[in-house]
N, C-alpha and C positions, 0 to 999 in steps of 0.2 A: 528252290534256288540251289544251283549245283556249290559245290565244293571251291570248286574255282572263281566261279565269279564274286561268292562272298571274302575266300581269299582277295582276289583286285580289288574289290568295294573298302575292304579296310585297309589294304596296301596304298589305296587313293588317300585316303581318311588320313593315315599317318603323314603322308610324304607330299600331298599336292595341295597346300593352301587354297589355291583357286577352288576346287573341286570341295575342299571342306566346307568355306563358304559356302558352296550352290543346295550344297546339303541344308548344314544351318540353317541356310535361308529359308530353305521350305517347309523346315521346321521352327520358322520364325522367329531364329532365336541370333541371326544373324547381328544385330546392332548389339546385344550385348556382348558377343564375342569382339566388336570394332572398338566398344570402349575397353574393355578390359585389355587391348593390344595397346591402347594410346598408355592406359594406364602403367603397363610393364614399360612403355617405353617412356612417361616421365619418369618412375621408378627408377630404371638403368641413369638418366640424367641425373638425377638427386645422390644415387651412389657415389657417380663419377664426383660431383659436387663437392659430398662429407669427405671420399677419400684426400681429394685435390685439399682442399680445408687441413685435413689431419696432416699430410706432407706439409703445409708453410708451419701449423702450430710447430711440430716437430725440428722444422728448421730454426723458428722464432726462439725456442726451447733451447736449442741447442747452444744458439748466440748469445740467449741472457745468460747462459750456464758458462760460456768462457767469459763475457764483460765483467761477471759477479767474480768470476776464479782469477781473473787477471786484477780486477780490484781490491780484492784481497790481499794475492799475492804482495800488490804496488804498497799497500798499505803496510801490510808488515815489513816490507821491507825499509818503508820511511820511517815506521813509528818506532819499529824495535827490532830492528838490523836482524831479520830473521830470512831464511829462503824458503822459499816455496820448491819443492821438485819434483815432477810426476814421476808415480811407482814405476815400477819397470814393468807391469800387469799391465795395466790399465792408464791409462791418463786422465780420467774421470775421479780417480783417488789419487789424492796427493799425502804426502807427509811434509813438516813442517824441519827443518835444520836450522837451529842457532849459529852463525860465524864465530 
């Protein structure tokens, strides 16, 4: 086999799905290369799934963390005339001021 053709024979192999198949096939080993595609592609669905999941936790997260900060805040300021004000850093840390 020249030089060349085994060159294009794996130039096919890499870059021409169809042709990888007809190989496969003849080597019998075609249905398992079909399931293992279906399987990468529920894989890539399930990723998409957990990521999509981790973004609302993330937002869910976020909103109980201002209801809890604002209920706080409301609270001290009814029970013991105290303010709440976010650092100049961050707004995730607060300090506490007496009036």
């Amino acid at each position: 086999m020249t030089l060349t053709l085994k060159s294009e024979l794996l130039r096919l192999l890499r870059e021409d799905l169809e042709f990888r198949y007809a190989v496969v096939g003849l080597l019998e080993l075609e249905e398992i290369l079909r399931r293992l595609d279906r399987y990468e592609e529920r894989m890539a669905r399930i990723e998409e799934e957990i990521d999509s999941g981790f973004k609302r936790n993330e937002e869910e997260l976020r909103r109980l963390r201002e209801d809890l900060r604002e209920g706080l805040r409301s609270r001290l300021k009814k029970e013991l005339n105290l303010e709440v004000e976010p650092w100049m850093i961050r707004d995730m840390y607060s300090v506490i001021r007496a009036k």
